[in-house]
OpenMM code with the backbone's topology and positions (N, CA, C; nanometers):
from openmm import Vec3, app, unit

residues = "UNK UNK UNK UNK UNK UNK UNK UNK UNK UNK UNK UNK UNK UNK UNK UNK UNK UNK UNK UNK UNK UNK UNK UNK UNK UNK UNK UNK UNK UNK UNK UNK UNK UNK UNK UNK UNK UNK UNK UNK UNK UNK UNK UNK UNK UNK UNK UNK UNK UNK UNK UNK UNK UNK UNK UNK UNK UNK UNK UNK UNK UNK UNK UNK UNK UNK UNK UNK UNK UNK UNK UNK UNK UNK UNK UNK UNK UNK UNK UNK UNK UNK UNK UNK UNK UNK UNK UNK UNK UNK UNK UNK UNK UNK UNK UNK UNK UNK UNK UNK UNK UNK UNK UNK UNK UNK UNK UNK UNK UNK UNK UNK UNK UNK UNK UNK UNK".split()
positions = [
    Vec3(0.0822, -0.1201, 0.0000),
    Vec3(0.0000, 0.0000, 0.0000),
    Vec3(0.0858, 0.1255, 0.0000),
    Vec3(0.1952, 0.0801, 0.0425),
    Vec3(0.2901, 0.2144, 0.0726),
    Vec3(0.2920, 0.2553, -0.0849),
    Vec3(0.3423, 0.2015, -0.1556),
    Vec3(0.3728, 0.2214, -0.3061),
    Vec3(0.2429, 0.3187, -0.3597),
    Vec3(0.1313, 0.2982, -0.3549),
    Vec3(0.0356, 0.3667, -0.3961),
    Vec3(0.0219, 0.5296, -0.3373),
    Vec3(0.0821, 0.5116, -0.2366),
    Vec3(0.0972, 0.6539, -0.2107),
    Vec3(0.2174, 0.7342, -0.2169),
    Vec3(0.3029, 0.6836, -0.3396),
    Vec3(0.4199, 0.7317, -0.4085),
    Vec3(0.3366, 0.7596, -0.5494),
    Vec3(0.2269, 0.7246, -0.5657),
    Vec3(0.2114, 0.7436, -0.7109),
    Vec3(0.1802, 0.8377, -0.7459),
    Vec3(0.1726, 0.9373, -0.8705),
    Vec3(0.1190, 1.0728, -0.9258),
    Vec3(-0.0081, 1.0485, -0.8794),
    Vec3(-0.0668, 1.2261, -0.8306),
    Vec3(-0.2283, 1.1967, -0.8387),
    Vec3(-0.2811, 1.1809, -0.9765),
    Vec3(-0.2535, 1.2195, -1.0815),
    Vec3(-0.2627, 1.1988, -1.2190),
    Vec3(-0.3081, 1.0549, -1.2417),
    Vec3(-0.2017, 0.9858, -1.2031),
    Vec3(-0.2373, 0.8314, -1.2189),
    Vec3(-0.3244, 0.7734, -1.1158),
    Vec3(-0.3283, 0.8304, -0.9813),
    Vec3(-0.4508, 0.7466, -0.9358),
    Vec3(-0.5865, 0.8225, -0.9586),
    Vec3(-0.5825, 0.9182, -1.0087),
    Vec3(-0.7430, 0.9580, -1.0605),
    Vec3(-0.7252, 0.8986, -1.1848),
    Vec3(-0.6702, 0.8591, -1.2845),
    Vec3(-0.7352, 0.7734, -1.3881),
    Vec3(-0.7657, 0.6634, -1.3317),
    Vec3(-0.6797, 0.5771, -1.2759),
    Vec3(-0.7641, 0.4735, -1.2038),
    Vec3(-0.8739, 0.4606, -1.1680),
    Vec3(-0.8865, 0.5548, -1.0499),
    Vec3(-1.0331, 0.5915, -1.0204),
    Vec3(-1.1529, 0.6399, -1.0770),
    Vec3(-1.1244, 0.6929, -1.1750),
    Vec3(-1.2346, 0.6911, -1.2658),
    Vec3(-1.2573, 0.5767, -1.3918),
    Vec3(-1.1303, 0.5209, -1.4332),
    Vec3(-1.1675, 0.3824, -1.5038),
    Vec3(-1.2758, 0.3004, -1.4165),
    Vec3(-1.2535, 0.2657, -1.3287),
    Vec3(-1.3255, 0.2012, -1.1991),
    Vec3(-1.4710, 0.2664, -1.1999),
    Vec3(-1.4760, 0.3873, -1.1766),
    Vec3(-1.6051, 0.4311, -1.1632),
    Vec3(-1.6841, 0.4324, -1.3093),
    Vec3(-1.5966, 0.4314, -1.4158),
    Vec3(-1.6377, 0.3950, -1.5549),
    Vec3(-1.7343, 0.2439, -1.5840),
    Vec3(-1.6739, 0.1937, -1.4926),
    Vec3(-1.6799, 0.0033, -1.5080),
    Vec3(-1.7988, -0.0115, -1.4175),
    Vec3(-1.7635, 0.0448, -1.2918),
    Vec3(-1.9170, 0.0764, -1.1965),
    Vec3(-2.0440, 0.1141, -1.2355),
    Vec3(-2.0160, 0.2451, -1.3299),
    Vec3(-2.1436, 0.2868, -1.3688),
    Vec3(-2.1937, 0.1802, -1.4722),
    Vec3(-2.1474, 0.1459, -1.6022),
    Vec3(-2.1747, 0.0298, -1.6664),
    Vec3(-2.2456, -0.0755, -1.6038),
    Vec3(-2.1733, -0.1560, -1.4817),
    Vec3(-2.2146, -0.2582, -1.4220),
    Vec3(-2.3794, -0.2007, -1.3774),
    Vec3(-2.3706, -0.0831, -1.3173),
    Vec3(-2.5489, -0.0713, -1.2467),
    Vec3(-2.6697, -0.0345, -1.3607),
    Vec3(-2.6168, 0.0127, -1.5311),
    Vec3(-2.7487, 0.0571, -1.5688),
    Vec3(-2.8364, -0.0158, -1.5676),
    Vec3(-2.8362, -0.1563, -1.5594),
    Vec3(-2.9250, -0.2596, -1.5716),
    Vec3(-3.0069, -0.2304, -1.4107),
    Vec3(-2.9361, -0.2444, -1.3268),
    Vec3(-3.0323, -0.2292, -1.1849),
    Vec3(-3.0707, -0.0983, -1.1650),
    Vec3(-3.0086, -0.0226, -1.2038),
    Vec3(-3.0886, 0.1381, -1.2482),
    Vec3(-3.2075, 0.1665, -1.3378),
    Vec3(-3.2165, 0.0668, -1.4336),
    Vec3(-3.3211, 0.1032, -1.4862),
    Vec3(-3.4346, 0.0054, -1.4247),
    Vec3(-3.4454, -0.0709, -1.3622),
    Vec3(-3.4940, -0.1449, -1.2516),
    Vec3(-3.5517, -0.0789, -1.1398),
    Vec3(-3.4656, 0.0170, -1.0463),
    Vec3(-3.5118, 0.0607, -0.9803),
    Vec3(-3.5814, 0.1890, -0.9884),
    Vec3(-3.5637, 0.2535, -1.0998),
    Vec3(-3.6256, 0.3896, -1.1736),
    Vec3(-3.8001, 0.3013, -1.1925),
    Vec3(-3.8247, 0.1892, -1.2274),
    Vec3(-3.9371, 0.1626, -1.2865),
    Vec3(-3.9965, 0.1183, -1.1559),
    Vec3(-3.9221, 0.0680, -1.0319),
    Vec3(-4.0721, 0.0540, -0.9072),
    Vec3(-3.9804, 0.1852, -0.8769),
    Vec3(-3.9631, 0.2894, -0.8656),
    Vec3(-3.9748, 0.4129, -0.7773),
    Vec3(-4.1106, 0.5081, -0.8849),
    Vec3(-4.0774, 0.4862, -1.0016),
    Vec3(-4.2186, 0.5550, -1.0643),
    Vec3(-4.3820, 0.4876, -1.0182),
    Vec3(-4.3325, 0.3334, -1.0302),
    Vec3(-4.4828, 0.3134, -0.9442),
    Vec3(-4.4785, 0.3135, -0.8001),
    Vec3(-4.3942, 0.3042, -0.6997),
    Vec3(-4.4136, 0.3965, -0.5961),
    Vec3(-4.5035, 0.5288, -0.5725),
    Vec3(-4.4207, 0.5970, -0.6900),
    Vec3(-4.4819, 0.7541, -0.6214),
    Vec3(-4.6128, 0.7640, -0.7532),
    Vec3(-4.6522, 0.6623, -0.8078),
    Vec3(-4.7499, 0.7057, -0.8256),
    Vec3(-4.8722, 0.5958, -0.7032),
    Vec3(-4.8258, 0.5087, -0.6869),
    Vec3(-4.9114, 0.4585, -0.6048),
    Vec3(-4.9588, 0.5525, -0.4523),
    Vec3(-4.8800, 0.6368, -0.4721),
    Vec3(-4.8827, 0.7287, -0.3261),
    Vec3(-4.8732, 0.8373, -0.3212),
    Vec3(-4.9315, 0.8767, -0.4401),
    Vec3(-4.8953, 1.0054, -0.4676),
    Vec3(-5.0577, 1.0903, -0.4289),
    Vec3(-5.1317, 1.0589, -0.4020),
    Vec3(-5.2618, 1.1120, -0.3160),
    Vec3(-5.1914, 1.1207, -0.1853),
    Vec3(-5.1572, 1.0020, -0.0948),
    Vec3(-5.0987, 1.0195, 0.0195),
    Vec3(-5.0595, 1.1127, 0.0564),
    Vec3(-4.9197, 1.1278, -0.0666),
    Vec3(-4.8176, 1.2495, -0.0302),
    Vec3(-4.8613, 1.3580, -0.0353),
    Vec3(-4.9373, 1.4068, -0.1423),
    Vec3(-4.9965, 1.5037, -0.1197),
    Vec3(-5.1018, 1.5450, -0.0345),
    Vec3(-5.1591, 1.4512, 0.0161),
    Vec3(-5.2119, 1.4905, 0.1995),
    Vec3(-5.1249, 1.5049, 0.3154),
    Vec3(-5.0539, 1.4235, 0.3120),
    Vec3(-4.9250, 1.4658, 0.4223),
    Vec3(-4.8419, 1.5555, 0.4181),
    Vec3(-4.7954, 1.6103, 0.2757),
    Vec3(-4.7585, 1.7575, 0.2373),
    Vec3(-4.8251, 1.8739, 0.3229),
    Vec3(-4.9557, 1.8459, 0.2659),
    Vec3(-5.0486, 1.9700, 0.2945),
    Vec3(-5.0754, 1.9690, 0.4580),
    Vec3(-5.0435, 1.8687, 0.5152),
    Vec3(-5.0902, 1.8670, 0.6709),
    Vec3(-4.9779, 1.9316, 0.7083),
    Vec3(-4.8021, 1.8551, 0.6470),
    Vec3(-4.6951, 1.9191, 0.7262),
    Vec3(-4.6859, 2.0976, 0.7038),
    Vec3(-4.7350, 2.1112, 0.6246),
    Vec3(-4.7244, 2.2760, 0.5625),
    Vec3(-4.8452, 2.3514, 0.6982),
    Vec3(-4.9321, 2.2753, 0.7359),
    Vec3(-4.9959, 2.3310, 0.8779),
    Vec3(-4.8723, 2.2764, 1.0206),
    Vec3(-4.8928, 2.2143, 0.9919),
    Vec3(-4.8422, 2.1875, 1.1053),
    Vec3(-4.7025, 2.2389, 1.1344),
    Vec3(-4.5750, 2.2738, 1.0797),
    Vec3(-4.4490, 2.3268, 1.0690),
    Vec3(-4.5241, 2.4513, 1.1736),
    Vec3(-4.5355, 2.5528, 1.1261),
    Vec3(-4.5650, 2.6888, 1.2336),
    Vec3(-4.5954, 2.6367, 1.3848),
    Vec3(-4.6549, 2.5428, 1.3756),
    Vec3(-4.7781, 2.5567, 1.5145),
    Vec3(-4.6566, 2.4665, 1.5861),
    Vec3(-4.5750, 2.3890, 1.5256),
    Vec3(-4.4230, 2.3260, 1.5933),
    Vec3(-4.3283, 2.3998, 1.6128),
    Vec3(-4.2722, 2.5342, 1.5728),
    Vec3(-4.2179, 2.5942, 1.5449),
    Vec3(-4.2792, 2.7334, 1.6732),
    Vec3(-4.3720, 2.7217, 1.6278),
    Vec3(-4.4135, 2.8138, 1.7867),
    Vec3(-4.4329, 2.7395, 1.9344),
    Vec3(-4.4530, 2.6424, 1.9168),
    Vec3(-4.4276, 2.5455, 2.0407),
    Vec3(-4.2693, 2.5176, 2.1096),
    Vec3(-4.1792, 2.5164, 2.0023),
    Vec3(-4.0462, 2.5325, 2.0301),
    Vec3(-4.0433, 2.3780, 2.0932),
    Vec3(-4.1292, 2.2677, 2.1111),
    Vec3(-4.0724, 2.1702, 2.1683),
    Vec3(-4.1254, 1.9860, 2.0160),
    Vec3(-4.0680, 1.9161, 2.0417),
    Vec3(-4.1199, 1.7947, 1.9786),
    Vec3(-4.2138, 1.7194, 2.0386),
    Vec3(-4.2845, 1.7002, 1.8977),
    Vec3(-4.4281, 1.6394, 1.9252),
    Vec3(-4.4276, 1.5026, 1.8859),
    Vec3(-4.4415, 1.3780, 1.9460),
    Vec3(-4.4334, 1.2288, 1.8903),
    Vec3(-4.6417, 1.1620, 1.9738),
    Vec3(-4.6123, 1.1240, 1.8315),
    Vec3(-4.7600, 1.0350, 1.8261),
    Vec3(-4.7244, 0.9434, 1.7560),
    Vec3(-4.7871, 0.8094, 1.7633),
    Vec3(-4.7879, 0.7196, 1.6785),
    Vec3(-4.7467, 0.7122, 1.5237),
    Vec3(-4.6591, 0.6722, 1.5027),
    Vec3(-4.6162, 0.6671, 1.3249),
    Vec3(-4.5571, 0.7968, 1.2974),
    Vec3(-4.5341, 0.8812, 1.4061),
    Vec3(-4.4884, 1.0135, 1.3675),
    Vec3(-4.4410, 1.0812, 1.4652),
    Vec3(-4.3023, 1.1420, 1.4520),
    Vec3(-4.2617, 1.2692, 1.5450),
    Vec3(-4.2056, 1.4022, 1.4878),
    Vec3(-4.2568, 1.4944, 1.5131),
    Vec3(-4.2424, 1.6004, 1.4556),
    Vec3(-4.1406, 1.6737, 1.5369),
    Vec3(-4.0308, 1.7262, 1.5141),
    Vec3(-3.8866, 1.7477, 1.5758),
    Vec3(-3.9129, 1.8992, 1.5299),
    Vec3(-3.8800, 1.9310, 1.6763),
    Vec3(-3.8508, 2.0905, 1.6753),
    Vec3(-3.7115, 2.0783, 1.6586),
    Vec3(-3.5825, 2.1704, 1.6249),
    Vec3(-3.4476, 2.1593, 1.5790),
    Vec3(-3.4373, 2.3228, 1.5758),
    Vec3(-3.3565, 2.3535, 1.6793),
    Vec3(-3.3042, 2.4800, 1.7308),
    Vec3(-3.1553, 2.5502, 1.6540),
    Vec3(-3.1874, 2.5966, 1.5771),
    Vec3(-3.0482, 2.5992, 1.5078),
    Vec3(-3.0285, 2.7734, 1.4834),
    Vec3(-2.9201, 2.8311, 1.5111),
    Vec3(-2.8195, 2.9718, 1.4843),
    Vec3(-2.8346, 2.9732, 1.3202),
    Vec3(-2.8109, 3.0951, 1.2829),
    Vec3(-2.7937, 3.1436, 1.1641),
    Vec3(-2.7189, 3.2528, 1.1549),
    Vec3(-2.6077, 3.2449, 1.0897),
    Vec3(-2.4937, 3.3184, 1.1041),
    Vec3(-2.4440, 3.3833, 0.9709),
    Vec3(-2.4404, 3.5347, 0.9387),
    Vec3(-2.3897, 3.5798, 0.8265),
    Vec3(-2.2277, 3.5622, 0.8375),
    Vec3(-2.1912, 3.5134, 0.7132),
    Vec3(-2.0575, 3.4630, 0.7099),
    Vec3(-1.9740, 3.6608, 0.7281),
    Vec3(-2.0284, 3.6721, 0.6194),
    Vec3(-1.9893, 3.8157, 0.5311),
    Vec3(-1.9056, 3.9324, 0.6702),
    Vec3(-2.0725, 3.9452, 0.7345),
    Vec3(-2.0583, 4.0263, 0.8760),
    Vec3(-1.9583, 3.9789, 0.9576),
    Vec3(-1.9553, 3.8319, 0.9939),
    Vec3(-1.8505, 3.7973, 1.0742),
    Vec3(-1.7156, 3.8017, 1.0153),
    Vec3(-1.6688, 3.7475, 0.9075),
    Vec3(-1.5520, 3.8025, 0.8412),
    Vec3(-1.5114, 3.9717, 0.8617),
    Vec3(-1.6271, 4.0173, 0.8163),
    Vec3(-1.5817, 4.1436, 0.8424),
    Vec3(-1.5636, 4.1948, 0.9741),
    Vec3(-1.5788, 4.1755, 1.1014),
    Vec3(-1.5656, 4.1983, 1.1969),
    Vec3(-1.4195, 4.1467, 1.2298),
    Vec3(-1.4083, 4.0173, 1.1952),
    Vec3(-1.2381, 3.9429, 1.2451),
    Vec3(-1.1470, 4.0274, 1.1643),
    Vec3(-1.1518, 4.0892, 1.0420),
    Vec3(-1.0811, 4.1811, 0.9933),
    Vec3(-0.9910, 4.3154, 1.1084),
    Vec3(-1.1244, 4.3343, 1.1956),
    Vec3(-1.1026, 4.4481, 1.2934),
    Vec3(-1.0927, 4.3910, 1.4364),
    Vec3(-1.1105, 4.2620, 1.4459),
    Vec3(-1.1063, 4.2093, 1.5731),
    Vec3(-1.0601, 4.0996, 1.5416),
    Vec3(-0.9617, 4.0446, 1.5101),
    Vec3(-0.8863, 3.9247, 1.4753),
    Vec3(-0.9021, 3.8237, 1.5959),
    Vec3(-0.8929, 3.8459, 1.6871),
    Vec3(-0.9703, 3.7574, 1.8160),
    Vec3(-1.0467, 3.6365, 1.7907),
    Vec3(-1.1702, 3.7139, 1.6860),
    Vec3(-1.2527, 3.6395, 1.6371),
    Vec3(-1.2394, 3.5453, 1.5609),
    Vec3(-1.1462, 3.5060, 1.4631),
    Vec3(-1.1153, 3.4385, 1.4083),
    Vec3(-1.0900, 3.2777, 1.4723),
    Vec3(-1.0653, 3.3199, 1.6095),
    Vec3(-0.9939, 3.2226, 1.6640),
    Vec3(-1.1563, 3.0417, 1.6821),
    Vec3(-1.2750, 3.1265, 1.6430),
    Vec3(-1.3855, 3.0833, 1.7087),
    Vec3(-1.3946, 3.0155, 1.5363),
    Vec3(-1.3001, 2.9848, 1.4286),
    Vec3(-1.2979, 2.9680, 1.2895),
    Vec3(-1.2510, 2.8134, 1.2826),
    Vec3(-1.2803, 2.7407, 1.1868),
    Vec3(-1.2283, 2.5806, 1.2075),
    Vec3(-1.2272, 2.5545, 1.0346),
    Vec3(-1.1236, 2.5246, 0.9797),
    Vec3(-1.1365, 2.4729, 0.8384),
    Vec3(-1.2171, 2.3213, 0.8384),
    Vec3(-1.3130, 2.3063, 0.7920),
    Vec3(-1.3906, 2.2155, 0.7651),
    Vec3(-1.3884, 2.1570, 0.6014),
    Vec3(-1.2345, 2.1881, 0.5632),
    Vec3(-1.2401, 2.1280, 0.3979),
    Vec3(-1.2581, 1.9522, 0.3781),
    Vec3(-1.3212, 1.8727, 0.3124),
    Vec3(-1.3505, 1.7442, 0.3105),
    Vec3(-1.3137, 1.7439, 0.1363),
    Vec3(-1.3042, 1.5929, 0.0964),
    Vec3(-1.3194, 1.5534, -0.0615),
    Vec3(-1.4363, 1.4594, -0.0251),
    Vec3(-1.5197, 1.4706, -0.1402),
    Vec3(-1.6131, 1.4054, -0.1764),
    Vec3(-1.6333, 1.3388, -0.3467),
    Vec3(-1.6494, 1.2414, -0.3278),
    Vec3(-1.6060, 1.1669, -0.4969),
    Vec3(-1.7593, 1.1708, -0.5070),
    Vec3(-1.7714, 1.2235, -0.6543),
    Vec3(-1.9126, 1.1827, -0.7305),
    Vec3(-1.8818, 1.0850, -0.8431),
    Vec3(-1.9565, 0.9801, -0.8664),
    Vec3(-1.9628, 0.9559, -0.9967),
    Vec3(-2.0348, 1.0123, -1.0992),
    Vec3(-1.9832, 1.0541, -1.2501),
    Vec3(-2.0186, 1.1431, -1.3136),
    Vec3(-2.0973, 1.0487, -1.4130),
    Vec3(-2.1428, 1.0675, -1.5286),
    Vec3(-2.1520, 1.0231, -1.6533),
    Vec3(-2.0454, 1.0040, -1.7266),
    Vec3(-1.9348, 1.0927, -1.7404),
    Vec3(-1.8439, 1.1358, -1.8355),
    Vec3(-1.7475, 1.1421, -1.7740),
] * unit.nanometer
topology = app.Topology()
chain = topology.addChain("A")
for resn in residues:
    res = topology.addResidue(resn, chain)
    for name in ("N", "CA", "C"):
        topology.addAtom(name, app.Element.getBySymbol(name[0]), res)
């Protein structure tokens, strides 16, 4: 394994995408499989959904002003308390108060998609 991480990234992204080349190939068959029961899924339930839509579209506010979670049978409706933070404003503030910065965390990740192409 050591060796592989001497190699150009050049060469292990062709790899990795030959692979994901061969992957995608291998699933169109169960892709087009599962595309044909997810269409009769949502049409089999597609009255449903659109009643449970229209209930959650009442019900969101009246949870939301309650501030707490509601659980009944087959269902819990989660209140979720969350900050909202302008990036912009706070940058601009650590500019003049560098302090602030310190409350900053790089959160960079890679994430592989498989593409078409």
């Amino acid at each position: 394994m050591q060796q592989d991480t001497e190699r150009p990234l050049d060469e292990l992204l062709t790899e990795l995408a030959e692979l994901s080349r061969q992957f995608q190939e291998l699933v169109i068959p169960y892709q087009a499989q599962i595309t044909n029961i997810e269409i009769a899924r949502e049409t089999a339930t597609a009255d449903l959904t659109f009643q449970m839509q229209t209930l959650e579209t009442l019900i969101r506010p009246l949870i939301l002003e309650a501030k707490a979670s509601i659980k009944v049978p087959y269902l819990t409706a989660i209140y979720q308390r969350r900050d909202k933070w302008d990036r912009d404003i706070l940058f601009s503030i650590a500019k003049e108060v560098p302090a602030v910065l310190t409350a900053y965390q790089d959160a960079s990740f890679v994430q592989f998609r498989k593409t078409a192409r």
